[in-house]
C-alpha positions in Angstrom: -11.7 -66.3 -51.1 -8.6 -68.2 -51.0 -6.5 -64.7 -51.8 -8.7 -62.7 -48.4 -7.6 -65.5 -46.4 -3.6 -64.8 -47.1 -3.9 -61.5 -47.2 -5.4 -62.4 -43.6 -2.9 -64.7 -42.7 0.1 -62.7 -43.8 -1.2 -59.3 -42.1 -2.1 -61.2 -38.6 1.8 -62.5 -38.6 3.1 -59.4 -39.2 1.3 -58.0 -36.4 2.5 -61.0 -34.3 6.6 -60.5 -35.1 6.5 -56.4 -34.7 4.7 -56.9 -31.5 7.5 -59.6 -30.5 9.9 -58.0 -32.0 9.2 -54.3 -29.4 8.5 -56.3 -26.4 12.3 -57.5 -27.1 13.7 -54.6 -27.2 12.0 -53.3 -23.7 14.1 -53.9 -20.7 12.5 -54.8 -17.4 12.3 -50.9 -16.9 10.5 -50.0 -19.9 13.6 -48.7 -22.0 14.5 -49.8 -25.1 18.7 -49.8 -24.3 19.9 -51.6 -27.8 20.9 -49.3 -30.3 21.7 -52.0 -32.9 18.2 -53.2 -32.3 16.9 -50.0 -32.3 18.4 -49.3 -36.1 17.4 -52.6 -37.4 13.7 -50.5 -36.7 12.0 -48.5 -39.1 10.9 -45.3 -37.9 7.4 -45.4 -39.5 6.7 -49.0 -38.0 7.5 -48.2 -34.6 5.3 -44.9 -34.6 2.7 -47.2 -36.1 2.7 -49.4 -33.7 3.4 -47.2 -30.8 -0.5 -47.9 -29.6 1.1 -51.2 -28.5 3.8 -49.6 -26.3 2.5 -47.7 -23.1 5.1 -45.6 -20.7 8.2 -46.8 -23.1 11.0 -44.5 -22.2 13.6 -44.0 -25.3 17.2 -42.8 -24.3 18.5 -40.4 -26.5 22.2 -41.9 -26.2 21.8 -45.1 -27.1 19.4 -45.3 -30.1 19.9 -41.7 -31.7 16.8 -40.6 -30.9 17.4 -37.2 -32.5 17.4 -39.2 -35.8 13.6 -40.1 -35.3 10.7 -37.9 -36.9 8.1 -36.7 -34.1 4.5 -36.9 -34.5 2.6 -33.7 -34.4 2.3 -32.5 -30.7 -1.4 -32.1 -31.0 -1.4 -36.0 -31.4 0.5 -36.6 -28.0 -1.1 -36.7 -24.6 0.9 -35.2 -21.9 0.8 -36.3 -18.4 2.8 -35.7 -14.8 2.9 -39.3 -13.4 6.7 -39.9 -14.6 9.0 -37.1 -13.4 13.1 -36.9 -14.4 15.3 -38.0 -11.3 17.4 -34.9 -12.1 17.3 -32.2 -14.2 20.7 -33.0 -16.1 18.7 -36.5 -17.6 16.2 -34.0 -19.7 18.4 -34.4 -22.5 18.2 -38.7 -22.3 14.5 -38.6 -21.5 11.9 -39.2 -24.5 8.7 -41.1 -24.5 7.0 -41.9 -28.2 3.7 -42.4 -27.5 0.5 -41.6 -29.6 -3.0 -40.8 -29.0 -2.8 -42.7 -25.6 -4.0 -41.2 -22.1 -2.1 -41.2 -18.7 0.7 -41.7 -20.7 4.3 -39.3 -20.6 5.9 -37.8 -23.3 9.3 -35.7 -23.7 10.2 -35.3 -27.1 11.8 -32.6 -29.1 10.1 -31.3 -32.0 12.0 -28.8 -34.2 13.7 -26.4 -31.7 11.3 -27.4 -28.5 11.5 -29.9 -26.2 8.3 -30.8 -24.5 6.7 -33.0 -21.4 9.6 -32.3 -19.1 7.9 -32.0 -15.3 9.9 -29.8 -12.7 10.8 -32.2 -10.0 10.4 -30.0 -7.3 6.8 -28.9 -8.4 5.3 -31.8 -10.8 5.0 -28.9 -13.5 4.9 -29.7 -16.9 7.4 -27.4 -18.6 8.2 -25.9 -21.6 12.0 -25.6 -23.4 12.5 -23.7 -26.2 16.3 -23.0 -28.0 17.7 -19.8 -27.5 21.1 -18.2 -27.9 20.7 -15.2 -25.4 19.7 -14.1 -22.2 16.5 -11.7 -21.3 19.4 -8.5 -21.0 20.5 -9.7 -24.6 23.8 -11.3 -23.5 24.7 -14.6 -24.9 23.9 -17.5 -23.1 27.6 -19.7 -21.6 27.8 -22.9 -19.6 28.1 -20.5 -16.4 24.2 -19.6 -17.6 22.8 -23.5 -17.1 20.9 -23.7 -13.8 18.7 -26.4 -15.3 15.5 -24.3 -13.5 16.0 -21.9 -16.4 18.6 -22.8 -18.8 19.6 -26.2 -19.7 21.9 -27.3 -22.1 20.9 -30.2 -24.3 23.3 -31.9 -27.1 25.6 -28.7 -26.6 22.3 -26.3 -27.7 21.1 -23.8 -24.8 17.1 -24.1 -24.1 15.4 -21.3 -21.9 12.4 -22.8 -20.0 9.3 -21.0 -21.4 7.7 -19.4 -19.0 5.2 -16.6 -17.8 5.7 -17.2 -14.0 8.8 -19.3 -12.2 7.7 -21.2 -9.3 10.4 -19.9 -6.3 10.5 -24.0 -5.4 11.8 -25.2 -8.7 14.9 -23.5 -7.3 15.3 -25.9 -4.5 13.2 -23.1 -1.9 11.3 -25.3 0.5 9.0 -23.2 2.2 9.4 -25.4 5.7 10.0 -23.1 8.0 13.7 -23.9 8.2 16.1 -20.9 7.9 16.4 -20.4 4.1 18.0 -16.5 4.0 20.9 -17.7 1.5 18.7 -19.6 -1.0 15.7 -16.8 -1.1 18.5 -14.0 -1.5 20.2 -16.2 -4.3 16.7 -16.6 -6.3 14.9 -13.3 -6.1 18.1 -11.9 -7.3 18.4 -13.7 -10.4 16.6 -11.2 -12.1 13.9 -13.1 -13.8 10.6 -11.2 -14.5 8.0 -13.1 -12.9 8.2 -15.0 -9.0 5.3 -17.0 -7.1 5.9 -17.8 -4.1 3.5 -20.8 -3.1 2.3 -21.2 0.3 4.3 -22.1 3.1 6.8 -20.5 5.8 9.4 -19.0 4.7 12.1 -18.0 7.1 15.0 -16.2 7.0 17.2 -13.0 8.6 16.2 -10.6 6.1 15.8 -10.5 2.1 17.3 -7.8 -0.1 16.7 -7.5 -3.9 18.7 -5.2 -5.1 19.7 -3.4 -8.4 16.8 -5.8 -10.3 14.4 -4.2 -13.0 10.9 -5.4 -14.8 9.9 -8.3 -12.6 7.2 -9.3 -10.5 6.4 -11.4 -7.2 3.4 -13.2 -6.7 2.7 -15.1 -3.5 -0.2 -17.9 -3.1 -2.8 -17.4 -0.2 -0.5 -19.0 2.9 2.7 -18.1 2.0 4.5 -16.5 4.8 7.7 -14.3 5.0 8.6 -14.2 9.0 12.0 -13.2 10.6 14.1 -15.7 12.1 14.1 -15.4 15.9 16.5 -12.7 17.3 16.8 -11.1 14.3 16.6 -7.2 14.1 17.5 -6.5 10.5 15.2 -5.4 7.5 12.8 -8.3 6.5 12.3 -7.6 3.0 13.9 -4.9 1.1 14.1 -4.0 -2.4 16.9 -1.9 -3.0 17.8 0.4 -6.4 15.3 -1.7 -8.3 12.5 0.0 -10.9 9.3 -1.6 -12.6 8.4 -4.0 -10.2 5.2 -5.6 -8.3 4.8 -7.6 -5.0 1.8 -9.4 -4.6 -0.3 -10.9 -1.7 2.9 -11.8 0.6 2.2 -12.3 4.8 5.3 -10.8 6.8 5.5 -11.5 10.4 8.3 -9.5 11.9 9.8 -10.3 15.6 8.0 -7.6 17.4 5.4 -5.3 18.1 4.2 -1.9 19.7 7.7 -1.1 19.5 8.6 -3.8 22.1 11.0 -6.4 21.2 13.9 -6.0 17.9 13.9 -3.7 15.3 12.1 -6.4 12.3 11.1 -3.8 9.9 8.6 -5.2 7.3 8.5 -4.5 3.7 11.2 -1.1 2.7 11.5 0.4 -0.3 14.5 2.0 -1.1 15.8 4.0 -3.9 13.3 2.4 -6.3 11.2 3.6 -8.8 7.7 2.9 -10.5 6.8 -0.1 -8.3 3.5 -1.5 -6.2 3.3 -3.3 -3.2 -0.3 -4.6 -3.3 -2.7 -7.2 -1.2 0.3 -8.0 1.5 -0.4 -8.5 5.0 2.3 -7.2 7.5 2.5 -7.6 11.4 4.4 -7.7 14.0 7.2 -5.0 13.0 8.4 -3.2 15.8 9.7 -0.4 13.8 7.2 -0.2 10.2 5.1 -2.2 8.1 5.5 -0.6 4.6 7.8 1.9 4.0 9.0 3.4 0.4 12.2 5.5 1.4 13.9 7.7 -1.1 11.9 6.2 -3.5 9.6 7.9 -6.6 6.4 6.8 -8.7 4.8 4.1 -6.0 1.4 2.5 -5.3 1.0 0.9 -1.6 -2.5 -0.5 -2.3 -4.7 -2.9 -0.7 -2.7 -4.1 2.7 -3.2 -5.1 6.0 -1.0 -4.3 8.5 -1.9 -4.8 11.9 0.3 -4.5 15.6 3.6 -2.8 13.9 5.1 0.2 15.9 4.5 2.5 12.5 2.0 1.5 10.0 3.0 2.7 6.5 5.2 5.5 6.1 7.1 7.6 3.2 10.4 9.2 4.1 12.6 11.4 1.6 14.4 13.4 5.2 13.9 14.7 8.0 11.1 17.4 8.0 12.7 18.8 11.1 16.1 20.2 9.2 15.3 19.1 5.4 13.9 21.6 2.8 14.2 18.7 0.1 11.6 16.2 -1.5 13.6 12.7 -1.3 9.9 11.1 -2.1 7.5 11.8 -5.0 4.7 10.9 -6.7 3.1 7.8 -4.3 0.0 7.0 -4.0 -1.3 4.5 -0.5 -4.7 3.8 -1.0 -7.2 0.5 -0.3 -5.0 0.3 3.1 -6.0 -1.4 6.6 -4.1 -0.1 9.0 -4.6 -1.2 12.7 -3.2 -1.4 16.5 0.3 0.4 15.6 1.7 2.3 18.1 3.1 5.5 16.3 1.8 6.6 13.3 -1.2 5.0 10.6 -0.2 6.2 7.5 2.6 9.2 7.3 5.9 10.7 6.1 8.2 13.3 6.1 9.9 15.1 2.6 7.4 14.1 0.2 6.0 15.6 -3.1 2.9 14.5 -4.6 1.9 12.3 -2.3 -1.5 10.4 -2.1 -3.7 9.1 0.6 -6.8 7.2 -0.3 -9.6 5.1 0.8 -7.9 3.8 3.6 -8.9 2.4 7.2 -6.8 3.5 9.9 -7.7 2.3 13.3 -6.4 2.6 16.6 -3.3 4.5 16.6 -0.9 5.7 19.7 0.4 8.9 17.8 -1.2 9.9 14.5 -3.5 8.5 11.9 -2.7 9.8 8.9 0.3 12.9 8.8 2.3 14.9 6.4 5.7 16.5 7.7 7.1 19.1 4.8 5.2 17.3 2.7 3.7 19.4 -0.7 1.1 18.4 -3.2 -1.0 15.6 -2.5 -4.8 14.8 -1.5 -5.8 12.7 1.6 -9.3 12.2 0.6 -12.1 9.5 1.6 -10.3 7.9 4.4 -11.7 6.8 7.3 -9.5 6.7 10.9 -10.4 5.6 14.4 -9.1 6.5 17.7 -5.9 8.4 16.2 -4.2 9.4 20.2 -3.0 12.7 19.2 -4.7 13.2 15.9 -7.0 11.8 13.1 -4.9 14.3 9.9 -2.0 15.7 11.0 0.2 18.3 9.2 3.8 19.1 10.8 6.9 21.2 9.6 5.4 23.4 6.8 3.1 21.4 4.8 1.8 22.5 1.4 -0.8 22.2 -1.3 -2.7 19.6 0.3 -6.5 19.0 0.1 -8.1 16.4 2.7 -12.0 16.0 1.9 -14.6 13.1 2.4 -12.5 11.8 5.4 -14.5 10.3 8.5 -12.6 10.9 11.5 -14.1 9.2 14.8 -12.8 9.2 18.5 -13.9 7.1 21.2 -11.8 6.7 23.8 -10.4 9.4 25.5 -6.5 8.8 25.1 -4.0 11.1 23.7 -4.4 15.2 22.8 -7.6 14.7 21.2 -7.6 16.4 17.8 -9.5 15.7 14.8 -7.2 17.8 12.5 -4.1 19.0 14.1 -1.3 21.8 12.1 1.4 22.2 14.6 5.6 21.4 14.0 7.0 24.7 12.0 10.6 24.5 13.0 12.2 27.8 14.4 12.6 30.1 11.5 10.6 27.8 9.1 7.9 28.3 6.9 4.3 27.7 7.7 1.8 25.0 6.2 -0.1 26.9 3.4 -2.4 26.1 1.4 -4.5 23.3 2.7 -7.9 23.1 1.8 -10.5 20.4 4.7 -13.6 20.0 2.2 -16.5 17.7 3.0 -15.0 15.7 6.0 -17.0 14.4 9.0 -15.0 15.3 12.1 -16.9 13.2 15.2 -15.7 12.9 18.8 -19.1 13.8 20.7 -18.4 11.1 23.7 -14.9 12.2 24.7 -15.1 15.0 26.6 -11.9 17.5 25.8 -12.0 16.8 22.0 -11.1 19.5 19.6 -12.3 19.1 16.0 -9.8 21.5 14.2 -6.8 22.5 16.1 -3.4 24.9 14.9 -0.5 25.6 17.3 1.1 28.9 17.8 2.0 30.5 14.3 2.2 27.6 12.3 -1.3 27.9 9.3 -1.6 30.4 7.0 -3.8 30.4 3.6 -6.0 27.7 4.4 -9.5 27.0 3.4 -11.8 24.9 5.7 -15.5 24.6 4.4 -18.4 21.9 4.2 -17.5 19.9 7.2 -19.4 18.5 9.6 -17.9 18.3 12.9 -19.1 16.8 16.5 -17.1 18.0 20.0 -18.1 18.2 23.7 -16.7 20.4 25.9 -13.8 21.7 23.5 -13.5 24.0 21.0 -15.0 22.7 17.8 -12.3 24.7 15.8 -9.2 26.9 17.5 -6.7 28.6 15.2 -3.6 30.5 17.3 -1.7 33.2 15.3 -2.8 31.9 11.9 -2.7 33.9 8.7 -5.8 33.8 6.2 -8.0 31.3 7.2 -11.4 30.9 5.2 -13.8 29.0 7.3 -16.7 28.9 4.9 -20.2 26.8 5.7 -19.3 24.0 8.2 -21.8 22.6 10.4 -20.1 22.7 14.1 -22.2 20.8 17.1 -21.3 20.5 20.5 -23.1 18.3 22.9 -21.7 20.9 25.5 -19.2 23.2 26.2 -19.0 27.6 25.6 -16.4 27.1 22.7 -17.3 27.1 19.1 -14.5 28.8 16.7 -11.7 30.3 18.2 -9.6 32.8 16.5 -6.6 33.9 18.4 -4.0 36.3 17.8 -5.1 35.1 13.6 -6.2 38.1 11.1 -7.7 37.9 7.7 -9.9 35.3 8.1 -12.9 34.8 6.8 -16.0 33.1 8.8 -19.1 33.0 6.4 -22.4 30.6 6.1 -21.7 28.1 9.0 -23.6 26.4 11.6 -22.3 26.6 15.3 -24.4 25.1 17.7 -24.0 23.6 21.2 -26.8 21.8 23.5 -25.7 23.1 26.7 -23.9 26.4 27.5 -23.3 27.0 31.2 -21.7 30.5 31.3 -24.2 33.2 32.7 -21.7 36.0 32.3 -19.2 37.4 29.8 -16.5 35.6 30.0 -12.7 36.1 27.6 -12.6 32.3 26.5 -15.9 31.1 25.6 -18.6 32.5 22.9 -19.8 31.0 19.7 -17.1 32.7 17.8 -14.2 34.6 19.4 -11.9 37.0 18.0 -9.4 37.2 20.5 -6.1 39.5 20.4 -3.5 38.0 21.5 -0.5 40.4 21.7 0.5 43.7 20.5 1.8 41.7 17.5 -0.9 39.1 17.0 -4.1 41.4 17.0 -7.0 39.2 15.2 -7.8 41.8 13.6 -9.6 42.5 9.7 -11.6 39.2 10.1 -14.7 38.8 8.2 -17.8 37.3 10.3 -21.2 37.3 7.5 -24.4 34.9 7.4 -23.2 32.6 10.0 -25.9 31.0 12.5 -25.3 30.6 16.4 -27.1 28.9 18.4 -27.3 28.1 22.1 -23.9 30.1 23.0 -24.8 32.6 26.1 -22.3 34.8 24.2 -22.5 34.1 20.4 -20.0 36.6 19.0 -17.5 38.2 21.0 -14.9 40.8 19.7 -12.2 40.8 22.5 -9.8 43.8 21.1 -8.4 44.4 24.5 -5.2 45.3 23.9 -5.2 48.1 21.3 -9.5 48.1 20.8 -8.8 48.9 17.2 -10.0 45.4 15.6 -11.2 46.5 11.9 -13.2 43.3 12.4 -16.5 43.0 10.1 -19.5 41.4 11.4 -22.3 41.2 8.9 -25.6 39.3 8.9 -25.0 36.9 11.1 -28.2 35.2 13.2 -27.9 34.4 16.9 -30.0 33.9 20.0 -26.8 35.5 22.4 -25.4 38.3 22.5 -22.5 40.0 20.4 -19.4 41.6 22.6 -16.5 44.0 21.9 -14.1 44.4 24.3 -15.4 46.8 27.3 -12.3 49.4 26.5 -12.7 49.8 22.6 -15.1 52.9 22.8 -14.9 55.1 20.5 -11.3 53.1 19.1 -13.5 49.7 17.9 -13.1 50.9 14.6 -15.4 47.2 13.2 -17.7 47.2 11.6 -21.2 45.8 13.0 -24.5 45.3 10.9 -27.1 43.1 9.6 -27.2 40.7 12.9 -30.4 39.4 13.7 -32.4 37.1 16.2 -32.9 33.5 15.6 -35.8 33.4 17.5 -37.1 37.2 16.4 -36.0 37.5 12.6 -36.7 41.4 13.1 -35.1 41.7 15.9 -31.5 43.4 15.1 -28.5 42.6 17.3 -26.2 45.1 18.6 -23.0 44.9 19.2 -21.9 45.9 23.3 -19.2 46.3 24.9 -18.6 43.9 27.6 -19.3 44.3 31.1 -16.6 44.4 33.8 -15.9 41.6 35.4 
């Protein structure tokens, strides 16, 4: 009993001086500033009793800190609520504290230093030694930024890192003009950005000559252009491998009205994405990837810019060249722009997807001398001039499962609209319009399918469905080779339903043209169901195919007009009507078509003859 007791006695004393004995060396502050005092402690006994000592902040300088063992990290609780007055103290700053809650702890443990907080963000960061930079090149004094690289104890530590936080850079994000300081930091060529929210103004940002890195930005973090300025907003310039992410740009302008702020550009870069950005108020573009090559443009909203998004590799007018390749725009929102949706000129492989284009004072979607590419399952809205455009010799393209719609009755009025082949150029060739729903039934005037003089050859159109009133559902002038092959053409009203002028070699097979209201009584040159009309002694529409197609409602549902020379070679096979089925009046005995198989709708037996038109 008498031997517990002093073992009691002795181990409650000792308790009592080493608990002295720390709160002596703490100054009012909470550091222990005594070195001597400091080495007159054993290491162990202090770590032992550092339950006793809460927030204690050990400086490096004065008591050889480096000299001390750490505890295992997994025994130390890390916490945010003391932050370093400046980033050149991270080497003086360590806290020994273990197993002990809203408590803060920098310490180094083998060639890490950990608990240091970012004072700009409160993050708790990560430092780990290193000799190089991320290019390989050794790290030198010119290096230390202490956001990045800090030196501690003459040793170079890189913050660890899988994303850097634009504001540990000293970025406020206040609306104040910050163009120097956000030029400065997204040129430092780090691989990963976030942009938290705020405003973020400036006269224009260029990244340039920067590889492998990407930009995040938090929901409410806004890009706009400083007042008055008319420069590029955002640019990235000769950069490759890179990703911008869920950024708001407001520009200084819109509808074209106001400076030239010209959202996101793209230039000279390679294998990027611009993705989930929103983009308004550009009076010249939202998006646009110029000279650029291997692309995505996905998910965006861009809304009252002058263009929406656009690809440019020349001018289509006097370029032969592809300056753009392989992009792909898809998952777009595209709204109230003034020129053009989605479109570009000098472009190879180039992809339009899924997008929503809406309300458009030129175009809503348009290639010019653009090859290779599919604008499939789009939908576009009140497009002025037209829903798909193709100008200046367009080329192995394929539009399908689009949904064009017009309501309102501004612009030219056409669906899909080939026109643009500059003088001596080449034609567009090669488009195939699969599977799209063409719809303009309340504007009167509307065509659905519309090519200008000489500029479509080899072109297949088939499986559409397409809604007009008062126009021509489909009009092709001096075309070359045009299959139109099982479309279902309404009208609510009107006498036109295809038109082939002055085109040859086409063929018309297996569709449906029907109209609700024809109000010709008489034969007359410009309306039928389908016309073949010869334009010219050069332009003849002649060696057209007509088989198995079904008219219905037309006065005239087939009319041949050969009436220049009368020798058409036009075959028409099969087909089933309730009009009647015309050659020019002057052709006999040079018609030289062929004219067979043509029934009644309403009396299957019944055979339809072909006659020549009376006079007029």
């Amino acid at each position: 009993m008498r031997i517990s007791n002093l073992l009691a006695f002795f181990l409650i004393l000792a308790t009592t001086v080493s608990t002295k004995l720390v709160d002596n060396l703490l100054a009012a502050n909470g550091t222990i500033n005594s070195s001597a005092a400091w080495n007159r402690i054993n290491t162990d006994f202090i770590l032992t009793l550092a339950s006793n000592i809460e927030n204690a902040v050990l400086n490096k300088t004065d008591v050889g800190i480096s000299n001390v063992a750490t505890p295992d990290s997994t025994n130390l609780q890390h916490s945010s609520n003391y932050s370093l007055a400046t980033d050149t103290q991270i080497q003086s700053a360590v806290v020994l504290t273990a197993n002990r809650s809203n408590s803060v702890n920098y310490y180094r443990s083998g060639n890490s230093i950990y608990g240091i907080t970012d004072k700009y963000t409160g993050e708790q960061i990560l430092l780990n030694k290193a000799f190089t930079l991320d290019d390989g090149a050794p790290i030198t004094e010119d290096d230390v930024d202490n956001v990045i690289y800090f030196k501690v104890e003459n040793e170079y530590f890189r913050r660890d890192f899988d994303i850097i936080n634009i504001k540990s850079f000293g970025v406020k994000g206040d609306g104040s003009d910050e163009s120097a300081i956000l030029n400065t930091v997204f040129n430092k060529g780090y691989p990963s950005y976030f942009i938290p929210k705020g405003l973020y103004r400036s006269t224009g940002i260029t990244i340039i000559n920067q590889s492998n890195f990407n930009i995040t930005a938090e929901e409410g973090a806004v890009f706009k252009n400083i007042d008055g300025n008319s420069g590029e907003s955002l640019v990235f310039s000769k950069c490759s491998n890179f990703k911008l992410t869920g950024l708001q740009l407001i520009g200084t302008g819109q509808y074209g009205v106001g400076l030239l702020s010209k959202g996101i550009l793209i230039s000279n870069s390679q294998n990027f994405t611009i993705e989930n950005c929103k983009v308004s108020n550009c009076s010249l573009r939202g998006i646009e990837a110029n000279f650029s090559s291997n692309g995505t443009i996905n998910k965006n909203k861009i809304d009252s810019c002058q263009h929406g998004i656009r690809w440019w590799g020349g001018d289509a007018a006097k370029d032969t060249s592809y300056g753009v390749k392989n992009i792909t725009i898809k998952d777009n929102n595209v709204k109230n722009v003034n020129g053009g949706g989605i479109w570009g000129s000098c472009g190879y492989d180039v992809n339009v997807m899924n997008n929503i284009v809406e309300n458009s004072g030129d175009v809503g979607i348009d290639y010019e001398h653009t090859s290779k590419g599919n604008i499939r399952n789009n939908r576009i809205k009140n497009a002025a001039n037209g829903g798909i455009s193709f100008f200046f010799n367009s080329s192995n393209i394929v539009a399908s499962g689009n949904t064009i719609l017009k309501t309102n009755s501004r612009g030219l009025k056409y669906g899909i609209w080939f026109t643009g082949k500059p003088a001596g150029g080449l034609k567009h060739q090669n488009i195939t319009l699969t599977k799209n729903l063409i719809n303009g039934e309340t504007v009167h005037g509307f065509i659905g399918v519309y090519a200008d003089l000489g500029v479509l050859r080899y072109a297949k159109i088939n499986s559409n469905v397409i809604k007009v009133n008062n126009a021509a559902v489909m009009r092709f002038i001096d075309a070359e080779k045009v299959d139109i092959i099982a479309n279902k053409c309404y009208k609510v009203s009107g006498s036109d339903g295809i038109r082939i002028e002055g085109a040859s070699g086409c063929k018309i097979i297996n569709n449906t043209i029907e109209t609700g209201l024809d109000n010709a009584r008489s034969v007359s040159d410009a309306t039928g169901g389908i016309i073949l009309f010869e334009r010219n002694a050069r332009f003849k529409a002649q060696k057209n195919t007509l088989s198995n197609n079904r008219v219905k409602g037309f006065y005239v549902s087939i009319y041949d007009q050969c009436w220049i020379s009368h020798e058409s070679f036009n075959k028409i096979l099969n087909n089933k009507v309730d009009g009647l089925i015309y050659r020019n009046s002057g052709s006999a005995g040079k018609y030289k078509g062929v004219v067979k198989g043509n029934r009644s709708i309403l009396n299957p037996l019944k055979k339809i003859k072909i006659a020549p038109a009376p006079q007029r």
